[in-house]
N, C-alpha and C positions, 0 to 999 in steps of 0.2 A: 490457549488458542486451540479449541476441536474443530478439526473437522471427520470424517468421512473416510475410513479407509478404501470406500470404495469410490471417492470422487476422485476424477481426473483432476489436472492440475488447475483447468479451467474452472471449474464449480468449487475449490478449494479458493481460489482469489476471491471469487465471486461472493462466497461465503466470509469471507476478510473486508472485501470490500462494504458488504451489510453492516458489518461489523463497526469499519469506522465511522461510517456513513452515524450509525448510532450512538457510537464513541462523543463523535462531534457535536453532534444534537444536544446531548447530556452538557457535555462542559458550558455548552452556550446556557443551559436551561437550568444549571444547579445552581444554587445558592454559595456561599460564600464560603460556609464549613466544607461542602464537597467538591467545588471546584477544584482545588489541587490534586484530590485523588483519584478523581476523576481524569484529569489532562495527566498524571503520570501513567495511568493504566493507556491513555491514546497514546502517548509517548511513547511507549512498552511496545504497541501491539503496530506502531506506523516502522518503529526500529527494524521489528522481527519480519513487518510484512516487505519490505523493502530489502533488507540482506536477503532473503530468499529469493525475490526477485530478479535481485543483481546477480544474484549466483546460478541460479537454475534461467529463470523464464525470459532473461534480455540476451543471454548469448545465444540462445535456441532460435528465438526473435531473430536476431541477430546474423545469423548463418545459416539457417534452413529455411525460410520463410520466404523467398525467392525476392523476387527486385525490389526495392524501399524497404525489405525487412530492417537492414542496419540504420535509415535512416527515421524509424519506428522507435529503435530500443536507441539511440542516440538521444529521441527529446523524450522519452521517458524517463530516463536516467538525470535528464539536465530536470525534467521538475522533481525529483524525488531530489536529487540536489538543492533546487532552491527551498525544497519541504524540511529538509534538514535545517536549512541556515534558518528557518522561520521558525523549528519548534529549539533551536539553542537560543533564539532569540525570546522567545515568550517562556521559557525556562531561567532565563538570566533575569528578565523581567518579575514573573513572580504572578500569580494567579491575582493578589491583591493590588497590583499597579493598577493604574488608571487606563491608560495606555492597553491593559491586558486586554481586554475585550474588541477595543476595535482590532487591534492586531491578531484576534484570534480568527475574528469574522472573517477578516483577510485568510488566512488560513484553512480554513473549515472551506473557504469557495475556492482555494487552492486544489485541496483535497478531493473534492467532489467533483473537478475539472481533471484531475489527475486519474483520477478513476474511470470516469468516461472516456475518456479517450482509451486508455487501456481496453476497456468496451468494446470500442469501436474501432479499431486502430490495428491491437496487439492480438487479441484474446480470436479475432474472425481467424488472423492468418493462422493460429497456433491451431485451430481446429481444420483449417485446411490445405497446409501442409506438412502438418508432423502424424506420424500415422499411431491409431490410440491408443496399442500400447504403450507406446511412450512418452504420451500424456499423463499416465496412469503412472510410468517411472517416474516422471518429473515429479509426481505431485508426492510422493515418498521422499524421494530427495527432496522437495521442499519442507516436509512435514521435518526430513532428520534437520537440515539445517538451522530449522527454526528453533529445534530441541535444543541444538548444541549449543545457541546464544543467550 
């Protein structure tokens, strides 16, 4: 996962979120041979995109962000939660079940609602109350955390 050393932490998700956004697409759209390596590299890249997350960008959310910021990084964290139990679930499942696909579709519009919001939600306040250098920290500490997983 590259990004930018010179992006903030904002343009650093931004850039992830493209990411799965396309991640998703593929798995819906590949055939048979490459759907499994394909939904492990999304699996890989939704794991790494999320512990960062958790660790850097929901407590920041969370305590600097002045009124509803905690209740922002609260339902954030509950869909990357239920995103979890959805990709143990289509991992237990198996690329070649029957079941995989609508379960995934479910999934991929879980995704894409999860991101938006972050859009819309997380990513305004982080630009309008954390001042940029410490956008610019964060997004460092996002990049090491992501390393070290």
């Amino acid at each position: 996962m590259t990004t930018d050393n010179r992006d903030d932490i904002v343009e650093v998700l931004l850039k992830q979120h493209e990411r799965l956004r396309e991640l998703c697409a593929a798995v819906q759209a590949a055939g048979e041979g490459q759907q499994p390596q394909l939904f492990g590299k999304l699996c890989r890249l939704v794991h790494l995109h999320e512990l960062g997350e958790r660790a850097v960008v929901h407590p920041v959310t969370r305590d600097q962000t002045g009124a509803g910021g905690d209740a922002v990084a609260v339902a954030r964290a509950g869909e990357e939660d239920r995103a979890g139990w959805a990709i143990a679930e289509l991992q237990d499942l198996g690329a070649d079940h029957p079941a995989f696909a609508a379960k995934f579709t479910a999934f991929h519009r879980a995704v894409l609602d999860h991101a938006g919001h972050e859009e819309r939600d997380e990513f305004p306040r982080l630009r309008l109350y954390v001042p940029i250098q410490r956008l610019y920290t964060m997004a460092d500490h996002l990049r090491n955390v992501q390393a070290m997983s």
